[in-house]
C-alpha positions as CSV (number, residue, x, y, z in Angstrom):
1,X,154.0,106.4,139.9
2,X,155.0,108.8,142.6
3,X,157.1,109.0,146.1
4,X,159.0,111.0,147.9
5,X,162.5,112.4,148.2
6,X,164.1,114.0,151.0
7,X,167.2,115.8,151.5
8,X,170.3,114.4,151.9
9,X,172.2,116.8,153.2
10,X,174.9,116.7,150.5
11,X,176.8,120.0,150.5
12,X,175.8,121.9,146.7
13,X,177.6,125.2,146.1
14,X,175.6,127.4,148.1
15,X,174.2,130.7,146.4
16,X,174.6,134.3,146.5
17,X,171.9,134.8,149.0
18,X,171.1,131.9,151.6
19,X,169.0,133.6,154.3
20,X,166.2,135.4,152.0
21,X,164.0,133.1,154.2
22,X,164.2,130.3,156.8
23,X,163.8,126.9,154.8
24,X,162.1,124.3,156.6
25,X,162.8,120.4,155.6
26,X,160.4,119.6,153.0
27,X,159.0,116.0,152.0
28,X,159.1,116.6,148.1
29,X,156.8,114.2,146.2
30,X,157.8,112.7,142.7
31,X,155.0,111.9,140.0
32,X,156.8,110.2,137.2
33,X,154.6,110.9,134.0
34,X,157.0,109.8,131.5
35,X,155.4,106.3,130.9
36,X,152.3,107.8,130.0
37,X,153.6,110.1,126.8
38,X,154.3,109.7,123.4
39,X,156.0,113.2,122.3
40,X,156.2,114.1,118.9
41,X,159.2,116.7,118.2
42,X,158.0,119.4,116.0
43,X,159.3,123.1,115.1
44,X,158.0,124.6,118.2
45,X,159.1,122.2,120.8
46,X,157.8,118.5,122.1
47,X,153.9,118.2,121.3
48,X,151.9,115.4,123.4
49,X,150.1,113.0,120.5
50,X,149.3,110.7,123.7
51,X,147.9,111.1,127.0
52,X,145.6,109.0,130.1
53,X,144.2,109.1,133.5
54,X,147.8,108.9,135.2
55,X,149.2,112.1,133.5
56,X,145.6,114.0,134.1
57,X,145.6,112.9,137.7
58,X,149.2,113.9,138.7
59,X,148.9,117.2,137.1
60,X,145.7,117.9,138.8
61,X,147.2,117.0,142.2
62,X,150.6,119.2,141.5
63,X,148.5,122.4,140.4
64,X,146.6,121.7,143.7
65,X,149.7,122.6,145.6
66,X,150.5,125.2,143.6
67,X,147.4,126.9,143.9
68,X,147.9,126.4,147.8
69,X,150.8,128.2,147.8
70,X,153.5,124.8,146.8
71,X,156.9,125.2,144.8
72,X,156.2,122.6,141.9
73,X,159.1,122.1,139.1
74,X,157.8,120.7,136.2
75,X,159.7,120.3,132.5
76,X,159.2,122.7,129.4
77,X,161.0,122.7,126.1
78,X,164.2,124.3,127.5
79,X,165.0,123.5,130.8
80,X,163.0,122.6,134.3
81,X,161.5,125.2,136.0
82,X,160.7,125.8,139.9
83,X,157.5,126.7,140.5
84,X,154.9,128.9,142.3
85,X,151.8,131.0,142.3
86,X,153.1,134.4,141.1
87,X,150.6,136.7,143.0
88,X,151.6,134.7,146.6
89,X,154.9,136.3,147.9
90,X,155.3,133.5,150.5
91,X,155.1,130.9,147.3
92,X,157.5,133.2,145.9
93,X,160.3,133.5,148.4
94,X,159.4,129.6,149.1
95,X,161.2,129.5,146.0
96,X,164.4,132.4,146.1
97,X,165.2,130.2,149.7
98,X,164.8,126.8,148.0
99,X,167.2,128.2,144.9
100,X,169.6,130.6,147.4
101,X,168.5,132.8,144.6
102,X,170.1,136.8,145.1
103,X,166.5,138.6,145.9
104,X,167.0,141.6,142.9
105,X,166.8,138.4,140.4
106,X,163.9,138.8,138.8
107,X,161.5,135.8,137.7
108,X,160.0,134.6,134.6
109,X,156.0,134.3,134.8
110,X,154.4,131.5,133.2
111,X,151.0,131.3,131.4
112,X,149.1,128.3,129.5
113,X,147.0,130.9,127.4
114,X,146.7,134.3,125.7
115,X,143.6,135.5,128.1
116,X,146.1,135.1,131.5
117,X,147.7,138.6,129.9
118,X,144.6,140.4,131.0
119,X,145.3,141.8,134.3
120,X,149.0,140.5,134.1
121,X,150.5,143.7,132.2
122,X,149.1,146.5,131.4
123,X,149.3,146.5,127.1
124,X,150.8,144.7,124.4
125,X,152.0,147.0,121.8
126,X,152.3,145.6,117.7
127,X,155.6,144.0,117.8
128,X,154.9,142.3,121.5
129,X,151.5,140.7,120.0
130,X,153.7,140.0,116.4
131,X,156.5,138.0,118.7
132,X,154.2,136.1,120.8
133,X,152.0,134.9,117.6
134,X,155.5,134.0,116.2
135,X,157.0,132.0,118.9
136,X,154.1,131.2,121.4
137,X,153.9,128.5,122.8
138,X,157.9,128.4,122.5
139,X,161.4,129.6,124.1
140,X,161.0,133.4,123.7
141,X,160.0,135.3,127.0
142,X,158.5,138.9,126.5
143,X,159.4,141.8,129.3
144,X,156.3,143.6,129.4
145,X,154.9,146.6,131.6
146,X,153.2,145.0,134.8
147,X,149.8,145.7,136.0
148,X,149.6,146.7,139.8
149,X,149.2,144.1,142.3
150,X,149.2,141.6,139.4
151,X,152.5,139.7,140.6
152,X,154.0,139.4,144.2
153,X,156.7,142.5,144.1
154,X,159.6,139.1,144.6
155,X,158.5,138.3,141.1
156,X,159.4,141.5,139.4
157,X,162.3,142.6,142.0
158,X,161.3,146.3,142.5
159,X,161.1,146.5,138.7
160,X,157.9,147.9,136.8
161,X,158.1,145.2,134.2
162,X,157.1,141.1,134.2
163,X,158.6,138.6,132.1
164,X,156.3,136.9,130.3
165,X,156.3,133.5,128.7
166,X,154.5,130.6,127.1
167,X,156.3,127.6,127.2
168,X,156.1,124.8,124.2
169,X,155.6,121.7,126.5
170,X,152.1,120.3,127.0
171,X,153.1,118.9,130.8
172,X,153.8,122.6,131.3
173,X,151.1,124.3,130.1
174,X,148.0,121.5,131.7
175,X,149.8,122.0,134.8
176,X,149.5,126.1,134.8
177,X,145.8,125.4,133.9
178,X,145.1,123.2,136.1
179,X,146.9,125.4,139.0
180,X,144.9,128.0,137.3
181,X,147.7,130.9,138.3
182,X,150.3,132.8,136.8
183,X,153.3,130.2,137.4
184,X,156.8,132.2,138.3
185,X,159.5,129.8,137.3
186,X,163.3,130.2,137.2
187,X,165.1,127.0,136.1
188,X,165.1,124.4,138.9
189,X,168.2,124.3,140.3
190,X,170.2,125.7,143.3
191,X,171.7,129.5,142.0
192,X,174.7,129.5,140.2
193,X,174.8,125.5,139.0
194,X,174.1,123.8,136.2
195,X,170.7,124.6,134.9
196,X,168.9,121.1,135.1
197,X,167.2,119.0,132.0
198,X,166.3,115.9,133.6
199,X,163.8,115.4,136.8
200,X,167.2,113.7,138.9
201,X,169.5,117.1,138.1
202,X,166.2,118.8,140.3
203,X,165.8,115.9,142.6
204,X,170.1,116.4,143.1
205,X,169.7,119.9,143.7
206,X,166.9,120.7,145.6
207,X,165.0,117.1,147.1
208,X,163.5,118.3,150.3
209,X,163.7,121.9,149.5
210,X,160.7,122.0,147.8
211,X,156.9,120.1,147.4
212,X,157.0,118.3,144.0
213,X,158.9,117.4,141.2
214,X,157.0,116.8,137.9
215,X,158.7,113.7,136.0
216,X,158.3,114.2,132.4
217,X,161.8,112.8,130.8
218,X,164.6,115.1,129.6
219,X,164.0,118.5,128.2
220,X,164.6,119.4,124.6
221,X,166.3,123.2,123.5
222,X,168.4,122.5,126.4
223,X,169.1,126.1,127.3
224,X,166.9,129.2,128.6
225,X,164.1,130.9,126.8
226,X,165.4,134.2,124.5
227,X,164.6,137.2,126.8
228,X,163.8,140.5,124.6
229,X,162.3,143.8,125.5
230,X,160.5,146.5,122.9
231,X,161.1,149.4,123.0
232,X,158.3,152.5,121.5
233,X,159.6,152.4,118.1
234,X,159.3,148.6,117.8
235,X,163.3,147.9,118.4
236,X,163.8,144.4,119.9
237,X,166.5,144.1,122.4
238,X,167.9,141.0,123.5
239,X,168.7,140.5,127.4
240,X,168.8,137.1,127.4
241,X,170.2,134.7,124.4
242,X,168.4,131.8,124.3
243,X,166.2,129.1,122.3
244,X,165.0,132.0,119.7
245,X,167.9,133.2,117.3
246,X,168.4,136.9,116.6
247,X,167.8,135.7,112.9
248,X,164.6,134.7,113.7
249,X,163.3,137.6,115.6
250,X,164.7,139.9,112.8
251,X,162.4,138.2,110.6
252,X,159.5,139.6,112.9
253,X,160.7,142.6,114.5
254,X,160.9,145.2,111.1
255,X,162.4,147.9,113.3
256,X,165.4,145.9,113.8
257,X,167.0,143.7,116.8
258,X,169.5,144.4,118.9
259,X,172.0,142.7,121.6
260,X,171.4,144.7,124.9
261,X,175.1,146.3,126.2
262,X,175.4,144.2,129.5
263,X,175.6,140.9,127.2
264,X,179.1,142.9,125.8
265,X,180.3,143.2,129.2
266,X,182.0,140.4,130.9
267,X,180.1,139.1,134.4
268,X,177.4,142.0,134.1
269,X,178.2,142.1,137.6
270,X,178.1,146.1,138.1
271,X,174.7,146.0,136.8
272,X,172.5,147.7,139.2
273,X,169.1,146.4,139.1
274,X,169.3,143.3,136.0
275,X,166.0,144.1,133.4
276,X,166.2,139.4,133.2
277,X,167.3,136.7,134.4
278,X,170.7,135.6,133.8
279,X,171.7,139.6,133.1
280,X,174.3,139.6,136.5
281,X,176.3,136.9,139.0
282,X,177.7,133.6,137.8
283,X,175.2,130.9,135.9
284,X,175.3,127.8,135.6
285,X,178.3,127.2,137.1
286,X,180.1,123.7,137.8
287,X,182.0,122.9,140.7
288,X,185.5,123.1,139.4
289,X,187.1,125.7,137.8
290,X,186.7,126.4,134.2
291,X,187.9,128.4,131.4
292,X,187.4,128.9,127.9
293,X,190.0,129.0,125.3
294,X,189.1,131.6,122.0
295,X,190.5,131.5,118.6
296,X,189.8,131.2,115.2
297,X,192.6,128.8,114.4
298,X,191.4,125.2,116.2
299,X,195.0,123.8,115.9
300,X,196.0,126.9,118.4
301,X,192.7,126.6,120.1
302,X,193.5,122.5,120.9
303,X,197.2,123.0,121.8
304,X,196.2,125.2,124.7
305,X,193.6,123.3,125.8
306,X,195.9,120.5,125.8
307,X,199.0,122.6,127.7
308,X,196.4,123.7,130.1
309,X,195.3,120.1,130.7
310,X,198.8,118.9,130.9
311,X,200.0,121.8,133.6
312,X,197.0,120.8,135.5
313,X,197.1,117.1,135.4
314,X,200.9,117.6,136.7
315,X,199.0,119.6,140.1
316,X,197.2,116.2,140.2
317,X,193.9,117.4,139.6
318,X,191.2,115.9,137.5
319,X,190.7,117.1,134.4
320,X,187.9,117.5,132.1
321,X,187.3,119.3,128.2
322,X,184.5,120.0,126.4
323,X,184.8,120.1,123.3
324,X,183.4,119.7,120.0
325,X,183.5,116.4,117.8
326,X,185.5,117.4,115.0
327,X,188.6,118.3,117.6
328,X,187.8,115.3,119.9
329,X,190.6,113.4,118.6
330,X,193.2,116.5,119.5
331,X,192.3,116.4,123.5
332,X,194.1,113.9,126.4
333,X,192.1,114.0,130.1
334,X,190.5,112.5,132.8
335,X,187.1,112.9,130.6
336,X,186.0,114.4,127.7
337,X,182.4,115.7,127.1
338,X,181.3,116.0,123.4
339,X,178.9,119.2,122.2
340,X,178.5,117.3,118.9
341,X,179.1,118.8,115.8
342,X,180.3,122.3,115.4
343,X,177.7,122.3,112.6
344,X,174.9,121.3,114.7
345,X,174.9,123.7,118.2
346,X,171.5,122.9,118.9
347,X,173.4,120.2,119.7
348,X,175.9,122.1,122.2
349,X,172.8,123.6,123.9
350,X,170.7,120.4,124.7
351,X,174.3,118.5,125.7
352,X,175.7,121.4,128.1
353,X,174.0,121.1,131.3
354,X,174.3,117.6,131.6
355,X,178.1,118.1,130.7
356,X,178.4,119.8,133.1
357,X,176.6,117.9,135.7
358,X,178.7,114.9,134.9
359,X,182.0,117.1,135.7
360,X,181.0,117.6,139.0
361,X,179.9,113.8,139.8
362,X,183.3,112.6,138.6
363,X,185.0,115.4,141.1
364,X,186.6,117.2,137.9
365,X,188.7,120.3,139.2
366,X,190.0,121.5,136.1
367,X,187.7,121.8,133.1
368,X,188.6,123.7,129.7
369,X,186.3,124.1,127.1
370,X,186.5,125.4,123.1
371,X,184.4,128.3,122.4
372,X,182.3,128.1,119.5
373,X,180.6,130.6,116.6
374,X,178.0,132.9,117.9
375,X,175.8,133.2,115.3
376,X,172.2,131.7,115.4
377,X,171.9,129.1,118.6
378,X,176.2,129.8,119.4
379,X,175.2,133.0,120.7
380,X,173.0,131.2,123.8
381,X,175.6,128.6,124.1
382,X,178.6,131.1,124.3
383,X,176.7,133.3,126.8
384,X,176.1,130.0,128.9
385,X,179.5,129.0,128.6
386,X,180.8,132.4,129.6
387,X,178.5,132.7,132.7
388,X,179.8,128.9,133.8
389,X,183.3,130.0,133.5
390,X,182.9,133.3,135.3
391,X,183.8,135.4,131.8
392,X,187.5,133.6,132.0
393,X,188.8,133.3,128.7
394,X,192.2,132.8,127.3
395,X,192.5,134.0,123.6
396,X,194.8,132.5,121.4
């Protein structure tokens, strides 16, 4: 099935840069494929054990306006992405206008197969080739050095690197080969909110901002790919945590892995010209204002959640926590968002989003949320929870 959606003219947060181009009202067509799938979950993401003519058919018509120059989102195993042809710089600011997205940004590059390298970048040294074999198709985006006139220069923002990545999501990967392009892709959402892990958080966001929107149920890591560069002697640095652990790219990359300084920093906002997305500005952001509360005793942790709740409750605002399900019990508000377990933060990571989402449908003003560990998945989540609350954090 498909239709259209148009704009509705409801007021989102605006971005940090509104007027990279004019955008023009935009009839933006829905194929819902998620009655034709059967998904199997396996290690590397959702794997398609099912297919027909519908799901053939609509992805052959929404890589037909990509190739013509379209702004498509579609799902992959993390989050939906927005996008474009990434050698067509009017595609390409089609999308920074549709997003409000600040133009030094750069953008992730999509392929469907090994062979769409050639001509992309100009090598692939050991430990590139040993990370892709590792986690491709799957959430880990390579930066890698560009090839001339490969990308539009929007794609890369001045920079003489591409990231590059292979999402684990069939839907994703037929509709880059049938569009038979290089797909740049930043999560489909408007800059600075929640990023989005069903088709309606897209259709919220950006209906009538862009040309399609590719139906294909919720998403399942929940959070961003893991960004890394390599450096000459094989180090690994991460720019981005995401749906690859450190632990697991330490058990590839034998020169070692490490976490890139900006990720220490709090905002990244002084950061010149950011190597990734998601290295500078607010992410993921919801409408009301949040804060984290830090400690390694949860007793002290809940109390001040609780005080903070209270003091704000008495300002008459609406309140919201999130929190995790072992302290549930602890919290009083207008809602309350469960992470699940503290055990499980894969968890965390696919609940977040929507979490977040649902805080700003309900109107919640004042929403306080429990850190968590950051080792393994924590370390995405905690740098997603950091970026939504603008690096504010009270430590008890």
């Amino acid at each position: 099935m498909d239709n259209n959606l148009r704009h509705t003219g409801n007021n989102q947060k605006s971005g940090k840069n509104e007027s990279l181009a004019h955008l023009e009202q935009r009839d933006t067509r829905m194929w819902d494929v998620t009655g034709a799938m059967v998904f199997e979950e396996s290690q590397s993401g959702k794997i398609l054990k099912e297919d027909d003519a519908l799901l053939a058919a609509a992805l052959q018509e929404a890589g037909k306006i990509l190739a013509s120059g379209g702004t498509v989102a579609f799902p992959t195993e993390t989050v939906y992405g927005l996008g474009a042809d990434a050698r067509n710089t009017e595609a390409v600011e089609a999308v920074f206008a549709a997003k409000g997205r600040p133009s030094d940004n750069p953008l992730i590059v999509h392929i469907a197969s090994m062979s769409q390298l050639d001509g992309l970048v100009t090598r692939v040294n050991e430990t590139e080739r040993r990370l892709m074999e590792a986690f491709w198709p799957g959430p880990l985006t390579v930066v890698l050095p560009v090839a001339p006139g490969a990308v539009s220069p929007r794609v890369t923002a001045g920079l003489s690197t591409v990231g590059v990545r292979m999402p684990a999501h069939d839907i994703a990967l037929r509709l880059i080969a049938a569009a038979d392009c290089p797909v740049a892709a930043p999560s489909a959402n408007r800059s600075g909110r929640p990023s989005p892990t069903l088709a309606s958080h897209v259709g919220e966001d950006l209906a009538g901002r862009i040309d399609g929107i590719v139906d294909g149920g919720p998403t399942g890591v929940g959070v961003e790919s893991t960004v890394v560069e390599v450096g000459a002697d094989g180090t690994v640095t991460v720019l981005r945590p995401g749906g690859i652990t450190v632990r697991q790219l330490a058990r590839v990359a034998t020169a070692g892995v490490r976490l890139d300084a900006a990720l220490l920093e709090a905002g990244g906002v002084d950061i010149p010209a950011p190597r990734a997305p998601g290295m500078k500005y607010t992410h993921y952001a919801p409408r009301g204002a949040m804060r984290i509360v830090a400690g390694a005793a949860p007793e002290r942790v809940a109390a001040r959640i609780q005080a903070e709740l209270d003091a704000a409750a008495e300002r008459g605002e609406t309140t919201g926590v999130l929190a995790f399900d072992e302290h549930l019990p602890r919290y009083r508000a207008d809602y309350v968002e469960s992470l699940g377990s503290i055990a499980a933060l894969e968890t965390a990571a696919h609940r977040l989003y929507a979490a977040l989402r649902r805080f700003d449908d309900r109107g919640v003003t004042c929403i306080l949320a429990e850190s968590c560990p950051q080792d393994g998945l924590g370390s995405a989540v905690m740098n997603r929870l950091l970026k939504a609350a603008g690096h504010n954090v009270i430590h008890v």
